[in-house]
C-alpha positions in Angstrom: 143.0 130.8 67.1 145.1 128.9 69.9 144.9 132.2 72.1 141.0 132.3 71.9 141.4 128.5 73.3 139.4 127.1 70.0 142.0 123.7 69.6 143.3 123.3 65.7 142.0 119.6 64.6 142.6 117.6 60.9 141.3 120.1 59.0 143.4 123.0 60.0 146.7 121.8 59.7 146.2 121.3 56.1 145.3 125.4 55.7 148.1 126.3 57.5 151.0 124.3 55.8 149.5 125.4 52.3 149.6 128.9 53.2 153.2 128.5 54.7 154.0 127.2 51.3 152.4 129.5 49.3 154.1 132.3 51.8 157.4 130.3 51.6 157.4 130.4 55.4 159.4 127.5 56.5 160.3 128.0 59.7 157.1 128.8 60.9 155.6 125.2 59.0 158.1 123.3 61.0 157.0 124.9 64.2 153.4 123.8 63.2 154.4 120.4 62.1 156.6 119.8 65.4 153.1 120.6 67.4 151.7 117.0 65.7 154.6 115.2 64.9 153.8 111.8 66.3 150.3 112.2 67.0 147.2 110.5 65.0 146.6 113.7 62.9 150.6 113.6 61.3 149.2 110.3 59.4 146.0 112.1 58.4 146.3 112.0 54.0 144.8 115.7 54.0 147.6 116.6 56.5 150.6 114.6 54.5 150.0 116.0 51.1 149.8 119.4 52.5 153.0 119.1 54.2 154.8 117.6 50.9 153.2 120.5 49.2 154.9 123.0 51.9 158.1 121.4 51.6 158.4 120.9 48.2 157.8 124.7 47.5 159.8 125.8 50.2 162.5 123.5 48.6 163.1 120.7 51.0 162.8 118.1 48.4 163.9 115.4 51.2 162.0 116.1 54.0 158.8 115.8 51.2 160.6 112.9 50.2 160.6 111.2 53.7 156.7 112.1 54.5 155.6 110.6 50.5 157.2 107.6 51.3 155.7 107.0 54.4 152.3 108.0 52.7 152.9 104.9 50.3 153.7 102.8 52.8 150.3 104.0 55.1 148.4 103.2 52.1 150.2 99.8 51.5 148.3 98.6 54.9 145.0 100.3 54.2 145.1 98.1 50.9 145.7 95.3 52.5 142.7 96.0 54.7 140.4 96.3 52.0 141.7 93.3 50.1 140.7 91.4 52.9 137.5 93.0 53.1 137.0 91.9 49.5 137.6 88.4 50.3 141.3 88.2 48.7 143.5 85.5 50.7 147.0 86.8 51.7 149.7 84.5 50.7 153.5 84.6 52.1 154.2 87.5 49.3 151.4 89.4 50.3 152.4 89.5 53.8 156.4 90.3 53.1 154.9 93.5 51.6 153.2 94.5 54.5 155.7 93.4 57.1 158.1 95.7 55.1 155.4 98.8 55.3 155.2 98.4 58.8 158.8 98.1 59.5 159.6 101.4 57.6 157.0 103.1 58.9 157.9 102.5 62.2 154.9 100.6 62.9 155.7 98.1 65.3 152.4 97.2 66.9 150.7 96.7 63.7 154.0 95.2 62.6 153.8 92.6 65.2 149.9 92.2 64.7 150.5 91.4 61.4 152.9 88.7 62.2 150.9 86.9 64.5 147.5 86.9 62.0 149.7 85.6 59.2 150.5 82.2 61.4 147.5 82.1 63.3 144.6 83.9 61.0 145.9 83.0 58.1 147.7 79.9 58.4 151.0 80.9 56.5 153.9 79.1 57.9 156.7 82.0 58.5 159.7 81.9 55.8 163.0 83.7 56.1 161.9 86.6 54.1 158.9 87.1 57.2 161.8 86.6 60.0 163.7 89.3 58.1 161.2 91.7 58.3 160.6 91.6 61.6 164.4 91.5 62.5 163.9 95.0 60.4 161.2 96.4 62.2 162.5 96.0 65.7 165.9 96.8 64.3 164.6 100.5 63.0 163.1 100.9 66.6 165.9 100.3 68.5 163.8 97.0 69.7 167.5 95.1 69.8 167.0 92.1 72.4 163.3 91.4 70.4 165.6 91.3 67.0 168.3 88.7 68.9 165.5 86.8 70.0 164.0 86.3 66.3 167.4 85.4 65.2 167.6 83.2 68.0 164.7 81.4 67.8 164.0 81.1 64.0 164.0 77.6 62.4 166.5 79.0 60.0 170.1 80.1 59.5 170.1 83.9 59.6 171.0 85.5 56.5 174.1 87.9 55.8 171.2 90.8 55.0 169.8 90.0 58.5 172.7 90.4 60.1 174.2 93.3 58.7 170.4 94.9 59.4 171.5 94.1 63.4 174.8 95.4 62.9 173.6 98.7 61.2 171.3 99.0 64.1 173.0 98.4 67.4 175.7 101.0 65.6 173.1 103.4 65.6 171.6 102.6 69.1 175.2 102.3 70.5 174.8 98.5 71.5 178.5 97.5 71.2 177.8 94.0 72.8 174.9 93.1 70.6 177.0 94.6 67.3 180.1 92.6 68.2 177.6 89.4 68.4 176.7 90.1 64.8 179.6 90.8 63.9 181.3 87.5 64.5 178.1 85.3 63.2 178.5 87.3 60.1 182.4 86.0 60.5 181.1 82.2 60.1 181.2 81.6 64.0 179.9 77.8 64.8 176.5 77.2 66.6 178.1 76.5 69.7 180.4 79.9 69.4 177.3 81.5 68.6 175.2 80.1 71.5 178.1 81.2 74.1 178.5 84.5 72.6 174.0 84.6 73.0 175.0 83.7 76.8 177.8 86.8 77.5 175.4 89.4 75.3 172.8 88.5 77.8 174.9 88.6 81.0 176.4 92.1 79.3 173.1 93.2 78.8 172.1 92.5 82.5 175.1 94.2 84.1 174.8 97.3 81.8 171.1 97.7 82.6 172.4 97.6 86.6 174.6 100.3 86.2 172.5 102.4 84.9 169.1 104.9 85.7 166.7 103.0 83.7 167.4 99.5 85.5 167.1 102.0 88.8 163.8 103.5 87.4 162.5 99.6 86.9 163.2 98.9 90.4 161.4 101.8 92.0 158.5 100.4 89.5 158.7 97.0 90.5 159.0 97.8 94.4 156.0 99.9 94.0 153.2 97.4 92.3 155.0 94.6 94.8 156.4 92.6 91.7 157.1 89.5 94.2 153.3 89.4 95.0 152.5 90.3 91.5 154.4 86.8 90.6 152.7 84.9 93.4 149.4 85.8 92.2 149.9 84.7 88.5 151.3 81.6 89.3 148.6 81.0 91.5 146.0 82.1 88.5 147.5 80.1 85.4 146.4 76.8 86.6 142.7 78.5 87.5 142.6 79.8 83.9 144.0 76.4 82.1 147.1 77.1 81.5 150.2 74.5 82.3 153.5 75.7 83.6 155.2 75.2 80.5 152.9 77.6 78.8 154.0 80.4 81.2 157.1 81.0 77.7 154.9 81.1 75.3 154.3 84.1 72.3 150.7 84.9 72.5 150.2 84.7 69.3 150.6 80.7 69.8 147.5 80.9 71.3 144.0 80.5 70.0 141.1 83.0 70.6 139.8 81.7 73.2 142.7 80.9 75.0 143.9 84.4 74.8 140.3 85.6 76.1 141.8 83.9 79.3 144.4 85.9 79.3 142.6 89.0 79.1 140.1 87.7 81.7 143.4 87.2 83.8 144.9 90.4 83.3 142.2 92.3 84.7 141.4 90.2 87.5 144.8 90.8 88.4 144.4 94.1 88.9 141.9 93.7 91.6 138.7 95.5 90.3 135.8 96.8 91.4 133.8 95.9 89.0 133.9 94.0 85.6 132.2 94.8 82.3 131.6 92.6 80.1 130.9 93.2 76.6 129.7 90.1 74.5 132.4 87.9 75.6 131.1 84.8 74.4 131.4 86.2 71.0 133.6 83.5 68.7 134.3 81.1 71.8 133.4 77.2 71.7 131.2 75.8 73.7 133.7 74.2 76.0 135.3 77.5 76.6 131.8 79.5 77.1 131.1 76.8 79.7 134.7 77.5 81.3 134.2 81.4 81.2 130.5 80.8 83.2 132.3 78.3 85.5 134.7 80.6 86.3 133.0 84.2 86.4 130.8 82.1 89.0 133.3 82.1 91.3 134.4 85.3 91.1 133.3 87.8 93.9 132.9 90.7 91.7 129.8 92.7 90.6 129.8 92.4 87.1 127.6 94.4 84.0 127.5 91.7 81.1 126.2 92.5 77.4 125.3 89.9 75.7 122.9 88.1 73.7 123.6 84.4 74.6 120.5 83.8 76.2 121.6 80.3 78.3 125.5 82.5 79.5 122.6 84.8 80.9 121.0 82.5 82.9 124.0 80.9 84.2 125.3 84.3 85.6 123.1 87.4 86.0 120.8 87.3 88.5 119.2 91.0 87.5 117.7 91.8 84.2 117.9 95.3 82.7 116.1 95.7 79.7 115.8 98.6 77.5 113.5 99.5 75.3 112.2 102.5 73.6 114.3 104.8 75.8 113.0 103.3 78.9 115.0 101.1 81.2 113.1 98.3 83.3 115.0 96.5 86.2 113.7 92.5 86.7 115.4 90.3 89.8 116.3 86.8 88.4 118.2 85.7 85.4 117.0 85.5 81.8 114.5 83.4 82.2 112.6 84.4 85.4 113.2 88.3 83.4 111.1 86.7 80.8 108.5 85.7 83.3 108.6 88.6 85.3 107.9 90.7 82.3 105.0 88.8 81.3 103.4 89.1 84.6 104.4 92.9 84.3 102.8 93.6 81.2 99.3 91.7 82.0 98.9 93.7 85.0 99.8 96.6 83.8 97.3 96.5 80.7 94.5 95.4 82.7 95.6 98.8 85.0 95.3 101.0 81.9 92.0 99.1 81.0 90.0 100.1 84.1 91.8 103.5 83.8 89.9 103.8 80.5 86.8 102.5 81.6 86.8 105.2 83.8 87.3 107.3 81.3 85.2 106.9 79.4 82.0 106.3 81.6 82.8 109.9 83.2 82.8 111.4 79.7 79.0 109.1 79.1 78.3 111.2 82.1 79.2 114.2 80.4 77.2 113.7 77.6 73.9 112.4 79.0 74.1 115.5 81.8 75.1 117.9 79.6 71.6 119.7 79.1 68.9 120.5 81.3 68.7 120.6 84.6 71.7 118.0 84.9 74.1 120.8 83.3 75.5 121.4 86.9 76.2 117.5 87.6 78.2 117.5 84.2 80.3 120.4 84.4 81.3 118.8 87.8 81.8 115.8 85.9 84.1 117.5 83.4 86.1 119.2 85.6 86.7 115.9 87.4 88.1 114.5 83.8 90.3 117.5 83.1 91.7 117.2 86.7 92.6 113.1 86.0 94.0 113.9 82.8 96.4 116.7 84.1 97.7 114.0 86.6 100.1 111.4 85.7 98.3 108.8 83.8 98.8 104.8 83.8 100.2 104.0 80.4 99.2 101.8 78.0 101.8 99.4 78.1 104.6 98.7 75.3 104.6 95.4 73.3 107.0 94.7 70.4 105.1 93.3 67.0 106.8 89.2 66.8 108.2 89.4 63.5 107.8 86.2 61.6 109.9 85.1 58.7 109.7 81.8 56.6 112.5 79.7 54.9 110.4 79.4 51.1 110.5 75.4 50.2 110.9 73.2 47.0 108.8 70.0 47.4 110.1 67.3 49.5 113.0 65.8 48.8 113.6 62.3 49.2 114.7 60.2 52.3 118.2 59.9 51.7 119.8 63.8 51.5 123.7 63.3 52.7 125.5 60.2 53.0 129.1 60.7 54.2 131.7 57.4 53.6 134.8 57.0 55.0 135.6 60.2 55.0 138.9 61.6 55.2 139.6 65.3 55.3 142.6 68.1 56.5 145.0 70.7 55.2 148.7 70.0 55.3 150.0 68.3 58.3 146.6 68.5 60.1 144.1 65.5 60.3 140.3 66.8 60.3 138.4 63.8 59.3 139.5 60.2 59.7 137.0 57.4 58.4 134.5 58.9 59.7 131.0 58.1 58.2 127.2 59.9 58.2 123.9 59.6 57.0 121.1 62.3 57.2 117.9 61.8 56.1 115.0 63.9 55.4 113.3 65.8 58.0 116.2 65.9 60.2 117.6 69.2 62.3 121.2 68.5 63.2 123.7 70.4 65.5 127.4 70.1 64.0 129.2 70.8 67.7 133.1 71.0 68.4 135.5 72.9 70.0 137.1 75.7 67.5 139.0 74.2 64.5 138.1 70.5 65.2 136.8 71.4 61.3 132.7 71.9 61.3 132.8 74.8 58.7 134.8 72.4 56.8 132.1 69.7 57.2 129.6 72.0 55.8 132.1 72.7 52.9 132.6 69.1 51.9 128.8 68.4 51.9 127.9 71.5 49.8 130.9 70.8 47.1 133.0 73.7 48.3 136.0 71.6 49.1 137.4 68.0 48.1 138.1 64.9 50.2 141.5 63.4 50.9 139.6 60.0 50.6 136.3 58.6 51.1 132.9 60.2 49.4 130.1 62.6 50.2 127.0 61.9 48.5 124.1 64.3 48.2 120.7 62.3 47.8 119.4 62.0 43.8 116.0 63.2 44.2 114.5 67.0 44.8 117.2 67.8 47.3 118.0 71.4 47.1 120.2 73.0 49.4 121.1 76.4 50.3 124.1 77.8 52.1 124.4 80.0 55.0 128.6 81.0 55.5 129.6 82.0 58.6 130.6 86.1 58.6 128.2 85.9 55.5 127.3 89.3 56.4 130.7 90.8 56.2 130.8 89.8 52.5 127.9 92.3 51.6 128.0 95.1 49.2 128.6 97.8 51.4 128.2 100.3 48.4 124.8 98.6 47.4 121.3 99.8 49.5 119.2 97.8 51.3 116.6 97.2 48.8 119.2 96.4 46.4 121.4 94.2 47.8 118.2 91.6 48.4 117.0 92.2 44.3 119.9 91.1 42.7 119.5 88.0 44.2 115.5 87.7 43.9 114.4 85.5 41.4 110.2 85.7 40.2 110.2 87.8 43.3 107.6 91.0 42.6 108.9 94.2 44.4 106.4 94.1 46.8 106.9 91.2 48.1 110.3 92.2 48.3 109.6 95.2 50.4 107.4 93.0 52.6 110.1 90.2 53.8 112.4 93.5 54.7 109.8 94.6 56.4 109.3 91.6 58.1 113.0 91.6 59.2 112.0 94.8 60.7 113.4 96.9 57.4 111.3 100.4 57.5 110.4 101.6 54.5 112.6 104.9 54.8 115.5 102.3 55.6 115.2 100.9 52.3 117.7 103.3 50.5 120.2 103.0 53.2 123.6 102.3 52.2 124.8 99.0 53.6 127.7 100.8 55.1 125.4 102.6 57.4 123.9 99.6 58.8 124.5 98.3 62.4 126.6 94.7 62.8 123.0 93.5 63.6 120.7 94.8 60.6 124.0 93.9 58.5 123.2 90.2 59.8 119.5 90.3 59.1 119.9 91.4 55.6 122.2 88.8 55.0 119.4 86.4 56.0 116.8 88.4 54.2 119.5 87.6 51.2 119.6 84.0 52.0 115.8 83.2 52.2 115.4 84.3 48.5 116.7 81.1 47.5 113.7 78.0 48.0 115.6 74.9 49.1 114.6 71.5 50.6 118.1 71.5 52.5 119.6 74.4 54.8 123.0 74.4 55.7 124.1 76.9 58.3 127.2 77.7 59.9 126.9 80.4 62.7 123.5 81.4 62.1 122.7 83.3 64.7 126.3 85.7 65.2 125.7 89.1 65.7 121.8 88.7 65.7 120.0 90.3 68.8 117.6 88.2 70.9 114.3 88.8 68.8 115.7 88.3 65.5 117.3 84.9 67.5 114.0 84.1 68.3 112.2 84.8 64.7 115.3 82.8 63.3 114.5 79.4 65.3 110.8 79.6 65.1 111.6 80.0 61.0 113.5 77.0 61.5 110.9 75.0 63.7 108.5 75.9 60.9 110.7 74.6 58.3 109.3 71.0 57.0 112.9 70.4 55.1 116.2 69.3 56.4 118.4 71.4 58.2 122.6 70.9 59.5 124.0 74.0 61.7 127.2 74.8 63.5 126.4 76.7 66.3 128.0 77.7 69.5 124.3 79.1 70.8 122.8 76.3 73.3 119.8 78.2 73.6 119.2 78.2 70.4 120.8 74.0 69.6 118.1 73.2 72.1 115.0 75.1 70.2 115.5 73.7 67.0 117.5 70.6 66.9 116.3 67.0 66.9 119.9 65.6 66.3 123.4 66.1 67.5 126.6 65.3 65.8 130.2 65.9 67.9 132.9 66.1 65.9 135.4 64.9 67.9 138.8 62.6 67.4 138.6 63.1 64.0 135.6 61.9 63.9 131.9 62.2 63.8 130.0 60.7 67.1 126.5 60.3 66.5 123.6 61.4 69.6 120.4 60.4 68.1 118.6 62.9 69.9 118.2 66.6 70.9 120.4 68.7 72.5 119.8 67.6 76.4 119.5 64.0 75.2 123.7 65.0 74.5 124.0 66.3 77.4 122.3 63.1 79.4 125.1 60.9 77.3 128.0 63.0 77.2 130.1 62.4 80.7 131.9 66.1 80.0 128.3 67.7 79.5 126.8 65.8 82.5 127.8 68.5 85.5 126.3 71.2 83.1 123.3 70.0 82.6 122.8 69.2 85.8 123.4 73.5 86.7 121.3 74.3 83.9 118.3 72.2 85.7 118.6 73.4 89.0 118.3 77.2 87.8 115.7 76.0 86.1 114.0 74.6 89.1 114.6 78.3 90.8 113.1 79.7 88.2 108.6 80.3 88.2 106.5 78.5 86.3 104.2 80.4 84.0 101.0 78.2 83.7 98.0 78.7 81.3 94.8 80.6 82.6 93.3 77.3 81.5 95.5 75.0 83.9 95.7 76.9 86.7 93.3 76.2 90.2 91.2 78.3 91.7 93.6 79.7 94.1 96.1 80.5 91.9 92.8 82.4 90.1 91.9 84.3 93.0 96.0 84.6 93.9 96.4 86.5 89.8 93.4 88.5 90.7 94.6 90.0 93.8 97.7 90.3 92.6 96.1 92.5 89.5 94.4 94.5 91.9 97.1 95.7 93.9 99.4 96.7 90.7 96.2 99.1 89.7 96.2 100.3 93.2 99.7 101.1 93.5 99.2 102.9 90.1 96.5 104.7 91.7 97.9 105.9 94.6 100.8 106.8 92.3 98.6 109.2 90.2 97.3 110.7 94.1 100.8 111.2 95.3 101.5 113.2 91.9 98.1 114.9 92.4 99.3 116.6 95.7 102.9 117.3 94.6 101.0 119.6 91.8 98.4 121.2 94.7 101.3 121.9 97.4 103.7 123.3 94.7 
């Protein structure tokens, strides 16, 4: 198989081991298993139960042994995986476990991952038994100097376990200096012994590394990438990116997401490039940080390709569209908003183009007809042969235009005026402050904006005022009469079903719903009919998101409550979303980091800021107007907006700018003309 060049993959291996076992062929199984031995396919399940099969028949009970454990330990993580998916919360046992899988699997990146989500993710404060672990883990890969430093660093006295783990290791490795340094803490040395001894190891460690070929090896590196210019151009960077000195020591996983965006941002701008792609990077940032990343990106002299479907981080940056649609790909100069311009312009012309194109059509074949007999039969068989030859050439087609879907948010009455009155509130979780005194009323009618940088607590705000969580002090009241609310979570669509269909997911939740109409709101969220049997596994992140909504709007309400609405929804179910909202004659509170979409639908802004809740009793500009730190944005935002045309009404428009459209019209169908002519002698030459 190797020798007709046809490469073995996952589902070879497994045939060949079991044959080797079955043959009792050992020697050959090894050779095999030393061709993957590190690689992605060794961890493959098929692969490692075929392997403990071949050993255990071959009798080489340990080396089966040594692969079932590490099976068990593989598994551990991908349980862990799916008890997040299930919505289980990891606790400080929970993550000893799986630091323990990872360190005797070897898995130090995941090990290291892992230990970073628990503080930061999962907000677990790191106990001895977690410090341990990782003391293992670097231990069993020969990762001394990162063990030292956890012992080092840790807010507790290391254990005699610990110690004897680094002991057992630097034996192994041959790391006399760092195994006598163990050696003596485990001896009962003072802090003051210990901290000397830290100084020697690392002045040891220094001069062994200069005496040897690696330390040589890491020179030639250095010399090579210009390390000393390397070091100029970061310190020059950290203060550009926001970062202080002092931060320069740092673990990145101290960092929040946002902040560590920056760091990615700075690590490949550091490496000069030619261009920068961009792939939804404003996903899960703030709004103080998006502004940052647009500030910043603006000064950058690089061509950049950006994804994304933040309508208002468009406008700030690009200033060419490409759209596409349908298989076809469209290029429009400007940013988002002169694209959406352009393409109106684009589209009228071009369907009054294909209009007189069928006009003409069509009175040729009248021709046809009325000719047809007599002694006019000539006339129309010229006539006909004129029609075959327009419709061999390339014909102006009938433009493209998306059906608007339109969904609505199904109401209860009308509630009455009061619907949340927040007191005195006081709010946090452990040692952390959220809410302090802070005080809000919201009456009926209203569409508020919840705004705040990441973890200033927002999602919690919209937990205390549906019932989800308690307050430290203070009250939230929901109004007595007809107020009905229904709750949009953020990542809602993560907790589907994914075993469930489509048309199931949204029926166990419908209520006096016939199926239908069921069948027509999926449709309406642009749900096919043959995608109505579709596992929810199969689904994109973005159908995944509309379903979730389609889920949601089952419920009537009086009161929505969303946090992060619009993640992972495209631009037109974005758009369908706030005109649903615009529609809606109930009251409505969102968290959202979208502008586009805060300035849409919101007549109300609430900051949460300080630990408290400062009130704009206004829209979304009227914020910006008040807020010193929003002022300089707002005042970019309106001169691209200035730059960008004006699309008037037929109705509003003067006469010149009449006659301007209309000659404007005309050329676009006779540039499609001469189009079809140039094609028309391309065929006749060739």
């Amino acid at each position: 198989m190797v020798g007709l060049g046809v490469k073995p993959d996952k589902f070879t291996y497994p045939s060949v081991f079991k044959a080797c076992g079955y043959e009792l062929d050992l020697g050959f199984g090894k050779e095999v298993h030393k061709c993957i031995e590190g690689s992605y396919i060794e961890w493959d399940l098929f692969v490692q139960n075929a392997l403990v099969t071949m050993y255990v028949k071959c009798g080489e009970l340990n080396f089966a042994r040594s692969i079932f454990d590490r099976m068990s330990r593989a598994l551990g993580i991908k349980l862990f995986d799916e008890m997040n998916m299930s919505g289980i919360e990891a606790d400080h046992i929970t993550m000893v476990a799986v630091l323990s899988a990872c360190s005797h699997s070897g898995l130090v990146d995941e090990g290291q991952m892992m230990f970073a989500k628990m503080i930061n993710v999962y907000r677990i404060n790191p106990r001895i038994e977690h410090f341990s672990c990782m003391v293992d883990l670097f231990g069993n890969a020969g990762l001394l100097r990162k063990a030292v430093q956890i012992i080092t660093e840790m807010p507790y006295r290391p254990s005699h376990a610990m110690l004897a783990t680094l002991v057992s290791a630097s034996r192994i490795y041959g790391n006399t200096t760092i195994m006598d340094w163990a050696t003596k803490m485990l001896e009962g040395n003072t802090q003051r012994d210990i901290l000397l001894e830290l100084i020697k190891v690392t002045f040891a460690e220094l001069e062994y590394y200069f005496r040897t070929n690696e330390m040589d090896l890491l020179q030639r590196r250095a010399q090579s990438v210009n390390l000393d210019m390397v070091e100029v151009k970061i310190n020059k960077m950290m203060p550009e990116l926001g970062f202080s000195p002092e931060d320069s020591d740092r673990l990145v996983a101290l960092f929040s997401s946002g902040w560590q965006m920056r760091m990615s941002l700075g690590k490949i701008l550091l490496q000069d490039p030619d261009l920068l792609l961009l792939d939804e990077p404003t996903n899960h940032l703030h709004l103080d940080t998006i502004e940052w990343l647009e500030a910043y990106l603006n000064k950058q002299d690089v061509p950049m390709v950006i994804i994304s479907h933040d309508r208002a981080f468009l406008d700030q940056l690009c200033n060419k569209i490409v759209e596409t649609d349908m298989g076809v790909s469209r290029t429009y100069a400007g940013n988002y908003s002169q694209y959406i311009a352009s393409k109106a312009a684009w589209f009228e012309s071009q369907y009054i183009a294909w209009e007189k194109q069928q006009r003409q059509i069509d009175q040729t074949r009248d021709i046809i007809s009325r000719l047809s007999a007599g002694a006019n039969a000539g006339r129309a068989s010229t006539a006909e042969k004129k029609l075959e030859k327009r419709q061999e050439e390339e014909q102006i087609e009938k433009p493209f235009q998306r059906k608007q879907l339109k969904i609505r948010f199904p109401e209860r009455g009308r509630s009455g005026k009061f619907v949340v009155q927040m007191k005195n509130l006081e709010s946090g979780f452990g040692d952390k402050v959220l809410f302090n005194n802070a005080s809000l009323t919201i009456q009926r009618g209203e569409k508020i904006a919840i705004i705040g940088p990441n973890g200033c607590g927002k999602s919690t705000l919209l937990k205390l005022i549906m019932g989800l969580e308690k307050p430290r002090g203070g009250e939230v009241l929901i109004g007595e009469h007809n107020v009905l609310p229904n709750y949009f979570e953020q990542n809602q669509a993560e907790a589907l079903d994914l075993d469930k269909t489509v048309l199931e997911t949204v029926e166990e939740v419908a209520e006096d719903w016939k199926l239908n109409d069921i069948k027509g709101l999926l449709g309406r969220c642009n749900f096919k009919a043959d995608m109505l049997d579709r596992k929810v596994s199969l689904l994109s992140g973005g159908e995944k998101a509309r379903l979730a909504f389609c889920k949601f709007m089952m419920k009537p309400s009086t009161l929505l409550v969303l946090d992060e609405p619009t993640n992972h929804l495209d631009i037109p179910s974005k758009e369908m979303l706030e005109e649903a909202i615009s529609e809606y004659e109930g009251t409505v509170i969102t968290v959202s980091h979208d502008r586009y979409s805060i300035k849409q639908i919101v007549n109300r802004v609430v900051e949460v800021k300080d630990n408290n809740l400062q009130d704009y009793a206004g829209d979304y500009n009227y914020y910006l107007e008040k807020n010193l730190d929003a002022r300089e944005n707002l005042q970019r935002e309106a001169e691209l907006e200035e730059k960008a045309p004006k699309v008037k009404a037929k109705s509003k428009m003067s006469k010149a700018e009449k006659e301007a459209q209309k000659k404007q019209k005309r050329m676009a169908f006779q540039n499609a003309k001469q189009k079809s002519k140039g094609l028309k002698n391309v065929k006749r030459w060739n």
